[in-house]
C-alpha positions as a LaTeX table, in Angstrom:
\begin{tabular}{lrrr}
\hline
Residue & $x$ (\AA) & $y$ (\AA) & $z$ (\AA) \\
\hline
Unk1 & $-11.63$ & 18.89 & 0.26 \\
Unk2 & $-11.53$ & 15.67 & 2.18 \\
Unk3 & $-10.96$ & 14.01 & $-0.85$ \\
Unk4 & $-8.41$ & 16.05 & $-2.24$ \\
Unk5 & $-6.18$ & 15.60 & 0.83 \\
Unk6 & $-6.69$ & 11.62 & 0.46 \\
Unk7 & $-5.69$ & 11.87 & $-3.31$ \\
Unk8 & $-2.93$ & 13.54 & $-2.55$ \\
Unk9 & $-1.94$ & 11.64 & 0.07 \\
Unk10 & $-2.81$ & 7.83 & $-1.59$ \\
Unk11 & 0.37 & 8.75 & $-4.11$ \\
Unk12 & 3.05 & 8.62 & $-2.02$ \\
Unk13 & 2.00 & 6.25 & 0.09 \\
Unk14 & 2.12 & 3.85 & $-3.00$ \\
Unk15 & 5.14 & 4.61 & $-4.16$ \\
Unk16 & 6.78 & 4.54 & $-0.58$ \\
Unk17 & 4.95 & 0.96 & $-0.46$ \\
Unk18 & 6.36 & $-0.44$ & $-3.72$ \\
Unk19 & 10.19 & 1.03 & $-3.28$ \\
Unk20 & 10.64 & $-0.49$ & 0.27 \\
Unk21 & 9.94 & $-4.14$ & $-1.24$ \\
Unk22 & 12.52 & $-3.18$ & $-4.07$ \\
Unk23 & 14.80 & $-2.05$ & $-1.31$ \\
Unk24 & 14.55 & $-4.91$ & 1.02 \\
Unk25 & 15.16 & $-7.39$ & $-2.01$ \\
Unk26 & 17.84 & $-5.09$ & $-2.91$ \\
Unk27 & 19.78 & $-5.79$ & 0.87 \\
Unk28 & 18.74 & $-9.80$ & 0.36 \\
Unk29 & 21.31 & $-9.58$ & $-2.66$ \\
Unk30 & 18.55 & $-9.20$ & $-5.66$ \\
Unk31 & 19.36 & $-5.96$ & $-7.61$ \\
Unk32 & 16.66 & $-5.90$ & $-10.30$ \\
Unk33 & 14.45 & $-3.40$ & $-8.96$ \\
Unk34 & 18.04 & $-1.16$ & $-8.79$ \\
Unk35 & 18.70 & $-2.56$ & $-12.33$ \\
Unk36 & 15.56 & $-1.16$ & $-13.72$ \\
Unk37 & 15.91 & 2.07 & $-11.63$ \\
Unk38 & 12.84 & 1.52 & $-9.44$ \\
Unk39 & 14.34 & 2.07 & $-6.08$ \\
Unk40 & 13.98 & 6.31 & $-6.43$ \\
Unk41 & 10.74 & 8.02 & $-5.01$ \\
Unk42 & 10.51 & 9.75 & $-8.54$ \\
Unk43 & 6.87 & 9.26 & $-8.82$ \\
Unk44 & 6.80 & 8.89 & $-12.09$ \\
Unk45 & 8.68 & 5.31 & $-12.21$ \\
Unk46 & 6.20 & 3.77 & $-10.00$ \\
Unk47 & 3.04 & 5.36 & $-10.95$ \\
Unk48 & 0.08 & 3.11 & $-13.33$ \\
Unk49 & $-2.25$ & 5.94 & $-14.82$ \\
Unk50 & $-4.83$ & 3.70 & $-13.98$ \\
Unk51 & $-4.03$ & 1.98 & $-10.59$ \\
Unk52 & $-2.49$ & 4.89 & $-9.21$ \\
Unk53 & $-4.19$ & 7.82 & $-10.42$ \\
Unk54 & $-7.75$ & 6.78 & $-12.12$ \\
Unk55 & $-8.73$ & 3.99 & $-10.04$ \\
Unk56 & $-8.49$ & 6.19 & $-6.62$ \\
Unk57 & $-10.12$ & 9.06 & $-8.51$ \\
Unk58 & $-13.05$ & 7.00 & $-9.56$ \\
Unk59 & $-14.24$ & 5.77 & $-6.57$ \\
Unk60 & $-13.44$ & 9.06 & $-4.47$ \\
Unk61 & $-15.96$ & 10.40 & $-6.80$ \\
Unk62 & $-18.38$ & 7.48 & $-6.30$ \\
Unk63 & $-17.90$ & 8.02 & $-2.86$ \\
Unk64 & $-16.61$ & 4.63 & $-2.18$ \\
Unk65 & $-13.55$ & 4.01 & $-0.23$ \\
Unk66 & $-10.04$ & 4.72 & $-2.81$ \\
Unk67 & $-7.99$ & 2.16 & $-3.34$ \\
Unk68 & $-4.92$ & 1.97 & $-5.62$ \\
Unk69 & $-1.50$ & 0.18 & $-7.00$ \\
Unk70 & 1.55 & 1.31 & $-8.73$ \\
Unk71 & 3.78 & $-0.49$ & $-10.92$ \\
Unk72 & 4.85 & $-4.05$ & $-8.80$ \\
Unk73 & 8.78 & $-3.08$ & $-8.83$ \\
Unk74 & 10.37 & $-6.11$ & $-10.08$ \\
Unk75 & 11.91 & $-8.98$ & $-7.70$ \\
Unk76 & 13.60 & $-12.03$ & $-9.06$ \\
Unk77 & 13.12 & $-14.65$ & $-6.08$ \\
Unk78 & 15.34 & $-16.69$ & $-7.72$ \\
Unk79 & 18.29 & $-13.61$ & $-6.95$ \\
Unk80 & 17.83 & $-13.92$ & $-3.09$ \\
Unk81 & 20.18 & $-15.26$ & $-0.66$ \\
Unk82 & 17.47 & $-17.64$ & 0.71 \\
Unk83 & 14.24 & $-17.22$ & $-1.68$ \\
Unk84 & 12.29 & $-18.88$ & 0.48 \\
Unk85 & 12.32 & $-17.15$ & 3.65 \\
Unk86 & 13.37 & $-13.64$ & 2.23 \\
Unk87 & 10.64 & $-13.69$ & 0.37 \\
Unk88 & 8.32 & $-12.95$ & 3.27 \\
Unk89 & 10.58 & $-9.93$ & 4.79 \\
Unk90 & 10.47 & $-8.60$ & 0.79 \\
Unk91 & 6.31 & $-8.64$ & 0.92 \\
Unk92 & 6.10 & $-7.37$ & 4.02 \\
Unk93 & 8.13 & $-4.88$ & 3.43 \\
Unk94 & 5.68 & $-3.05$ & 1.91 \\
Unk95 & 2.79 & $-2.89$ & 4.56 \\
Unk96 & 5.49 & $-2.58$ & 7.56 \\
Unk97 & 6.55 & 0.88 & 5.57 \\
Unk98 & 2.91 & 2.11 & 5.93 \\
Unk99 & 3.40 & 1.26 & 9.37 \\
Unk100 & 5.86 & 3.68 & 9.84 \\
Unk101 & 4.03 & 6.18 & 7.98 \\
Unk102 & 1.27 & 6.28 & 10.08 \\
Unk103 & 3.67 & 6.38 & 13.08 \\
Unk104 & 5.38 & 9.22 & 11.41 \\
Unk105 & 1.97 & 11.15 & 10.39 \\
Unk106 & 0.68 & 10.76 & 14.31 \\
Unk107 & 3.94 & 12.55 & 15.16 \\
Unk108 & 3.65 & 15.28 & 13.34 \\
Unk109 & 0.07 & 15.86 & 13.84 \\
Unk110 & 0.49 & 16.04 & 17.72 \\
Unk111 & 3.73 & 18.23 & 17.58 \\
Unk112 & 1.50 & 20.70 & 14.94 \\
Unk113 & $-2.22$ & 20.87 & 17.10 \\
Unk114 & $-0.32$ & 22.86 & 19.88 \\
Unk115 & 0.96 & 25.38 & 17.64 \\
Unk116 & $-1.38$ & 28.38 & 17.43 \\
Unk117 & $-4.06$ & 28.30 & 14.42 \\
Unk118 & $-3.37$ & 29.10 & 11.17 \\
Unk119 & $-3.75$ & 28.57 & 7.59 \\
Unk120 & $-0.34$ & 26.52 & 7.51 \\
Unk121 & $-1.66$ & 24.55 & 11.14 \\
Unk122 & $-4.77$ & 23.51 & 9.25 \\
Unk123 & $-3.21$ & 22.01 & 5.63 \\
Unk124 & $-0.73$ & 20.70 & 7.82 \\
Unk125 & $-3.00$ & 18.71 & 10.26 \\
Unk126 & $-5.53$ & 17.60 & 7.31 \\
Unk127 & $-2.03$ & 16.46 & 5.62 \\
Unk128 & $-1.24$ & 13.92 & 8.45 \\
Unk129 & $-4.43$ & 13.12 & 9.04 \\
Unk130 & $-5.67$ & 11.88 & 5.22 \\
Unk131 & $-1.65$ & 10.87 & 5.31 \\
Unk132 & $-2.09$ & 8.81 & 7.88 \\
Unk133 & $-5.57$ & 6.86 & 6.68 \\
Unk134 & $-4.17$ & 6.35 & 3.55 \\
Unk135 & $-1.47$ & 4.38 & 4.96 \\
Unk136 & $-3.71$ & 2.91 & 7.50 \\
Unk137 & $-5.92$ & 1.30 & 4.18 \\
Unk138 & $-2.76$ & 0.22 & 2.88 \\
Unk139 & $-1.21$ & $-1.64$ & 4.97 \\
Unk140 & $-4.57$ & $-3.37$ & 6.02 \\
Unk141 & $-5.41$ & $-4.00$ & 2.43 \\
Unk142 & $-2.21$ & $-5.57$ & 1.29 \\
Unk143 & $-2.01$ & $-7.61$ & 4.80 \\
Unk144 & $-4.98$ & $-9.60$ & 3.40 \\
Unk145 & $-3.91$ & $-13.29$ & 2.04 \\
Unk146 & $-4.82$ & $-13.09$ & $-0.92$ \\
Unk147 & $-2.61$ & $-13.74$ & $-4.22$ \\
Unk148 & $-1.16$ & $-11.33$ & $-5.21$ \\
Unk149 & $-1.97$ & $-9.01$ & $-1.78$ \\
Unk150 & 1.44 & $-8.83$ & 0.32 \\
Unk151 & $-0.65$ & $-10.81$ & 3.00 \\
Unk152 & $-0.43$ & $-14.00$ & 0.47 \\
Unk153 & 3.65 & $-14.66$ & 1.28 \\
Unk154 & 2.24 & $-16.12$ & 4.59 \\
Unk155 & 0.37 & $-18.53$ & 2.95 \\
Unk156 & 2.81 & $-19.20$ & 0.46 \\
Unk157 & 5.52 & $-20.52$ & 3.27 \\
Unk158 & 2.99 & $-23.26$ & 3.86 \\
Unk159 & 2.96 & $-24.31$ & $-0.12$ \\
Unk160 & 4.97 & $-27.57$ & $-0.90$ \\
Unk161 & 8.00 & $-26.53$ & $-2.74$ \\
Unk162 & 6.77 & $-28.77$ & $-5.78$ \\
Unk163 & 3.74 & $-26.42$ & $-6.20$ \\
Unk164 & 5.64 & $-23.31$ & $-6.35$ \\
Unk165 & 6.21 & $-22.76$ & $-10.01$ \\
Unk166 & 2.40 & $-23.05$ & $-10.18$ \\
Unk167 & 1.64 & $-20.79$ & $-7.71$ \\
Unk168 & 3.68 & $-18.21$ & $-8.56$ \\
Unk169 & 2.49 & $-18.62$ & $-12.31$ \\
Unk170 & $-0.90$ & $-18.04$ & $-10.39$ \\
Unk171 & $-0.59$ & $-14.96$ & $-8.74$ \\
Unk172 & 1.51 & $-12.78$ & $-11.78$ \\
Unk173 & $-2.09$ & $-12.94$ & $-13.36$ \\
Unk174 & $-4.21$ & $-12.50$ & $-10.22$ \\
Unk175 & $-4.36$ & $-8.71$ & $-10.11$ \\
Unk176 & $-6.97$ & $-7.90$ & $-12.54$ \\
Unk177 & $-8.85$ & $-10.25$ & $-10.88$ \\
Unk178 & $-8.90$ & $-9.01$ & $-7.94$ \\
Unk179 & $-9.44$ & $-5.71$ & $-9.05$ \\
Unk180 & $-12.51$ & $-7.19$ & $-10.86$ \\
Unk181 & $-13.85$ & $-8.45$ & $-7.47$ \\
Unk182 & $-12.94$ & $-5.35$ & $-5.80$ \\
Unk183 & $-14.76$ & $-3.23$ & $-8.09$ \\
Unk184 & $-17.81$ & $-5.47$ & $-7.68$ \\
Unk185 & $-17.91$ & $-5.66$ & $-3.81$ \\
Unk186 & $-17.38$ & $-1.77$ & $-4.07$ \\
Unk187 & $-20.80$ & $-1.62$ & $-6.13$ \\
Unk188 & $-22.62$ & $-4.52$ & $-5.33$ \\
Unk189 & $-21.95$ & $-6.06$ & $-1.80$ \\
Unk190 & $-20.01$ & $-3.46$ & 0.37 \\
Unk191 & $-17.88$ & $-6.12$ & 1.96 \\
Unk192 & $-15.22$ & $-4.41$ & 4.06 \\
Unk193 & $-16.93$ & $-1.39$ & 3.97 \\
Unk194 & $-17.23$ & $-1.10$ & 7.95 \\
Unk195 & $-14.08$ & $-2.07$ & 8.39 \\
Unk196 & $-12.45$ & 0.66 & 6.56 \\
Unk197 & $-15.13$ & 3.01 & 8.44 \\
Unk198 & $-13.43$ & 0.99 & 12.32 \\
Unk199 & $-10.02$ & 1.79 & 11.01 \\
Unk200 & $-10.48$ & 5.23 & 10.02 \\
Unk201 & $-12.60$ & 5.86 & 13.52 \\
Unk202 & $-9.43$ & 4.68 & 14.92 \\
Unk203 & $-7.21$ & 6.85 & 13.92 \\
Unk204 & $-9.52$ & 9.83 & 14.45 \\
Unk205 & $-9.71$ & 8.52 & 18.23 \\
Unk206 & $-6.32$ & 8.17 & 18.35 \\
Unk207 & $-5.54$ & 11.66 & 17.34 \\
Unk208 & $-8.14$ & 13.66 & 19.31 \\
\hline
\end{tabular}
């Protein structure tokens, strides 16, 4: 059941993630994500049958910790007021909204434990709690920096602007790699592994 509530849960965290860097870049004056109708919370225009719904799904059932991706909404850098340093707020966007989220799910959880127990307390509670560790994963995940992880901007305001183009060029193909070497550490070397386990512990503490 546990992970059912995570799948669940994992979906519209990812979409959530993706619009609110489509938004930002949409109120730094670039309108392509708007222009290719990405900034809705239709599910279906963000999700990648295999980032979003296979990829989780697989390792749930391996019993390794889910991760997933939707569709990157499209930003054209070049379209910001001030590329370089919007750029940042546009990546970070993304992890800051799971942020919220988790904010959000501990609200509602300790509003809905004092109500008296039912069927509807229960979903509810298991709702913000998977809710909440999805987001939790996410924004953790994406803070590392790593190309093309949200966390990478940080490292990219240190790149000469000569090596830009290069970089950029770098990190539009780094995602199946990095879904290569996720997939491996997942089987192989468990890297991260405890950490997930802290941050989920934490959340548990925090809402008992």
């Amino acid at each position: 059941m546990g992970n059912f509530y995570f799948f669940l849960a994992i979906v519209p965290a990812i979409v959530l993630h993706e619009v609110s860097h489509g938004y930002v870049a949409y109120l730094f004056g670039d309108p392509t994500a708007k222009e290719n109708h990405r900034l809705t919370l239709n599910p279906v225009r963000h999700v990648d049958l295999f980032g979003t719904i296979l990829l989780p799904a697989l390792l749930l059932i391996s019993h390794f910790p889910a991760i997933g991706y939707a569709k990157p909404v499209p930003v054209n850098l070049s379209r910001l007021r001030k590329p370089r340093s919007q750029a940042l707020y546009v990546a970070l966007a993304g992890p800051a909204t799971n942020i919220v989220l988790v904010a959000f799910s501990y609200a509602v959880f300790k509003a809905v434990v004092h109500l008296p127990d039912s069927r509807a307390v229960i979903i509810m509670l298991n709702a913000c709690y998977y809710f909440g560790v999805a987001n939790i994963l996410l924004a953790a995940f994406n803070l590392i920096p790593i190309p093309p992880l949200d966390g990478s901007a940080i490292i990219e305001r240190f790149i000469p602007e000569q090596h830009l183009p290069a970089y950029y060029n770098f990190r539009a193909r780094a995602l199946p790699v990095l879904m290569v070497l996720i997939i491996l550490n997942a089987v192989f070397f468990h890297v991260g592994t405890s950490a997930l386990g802290s941050l989920e512990n934490w959340w548990l503490n925090r809402l008992v």
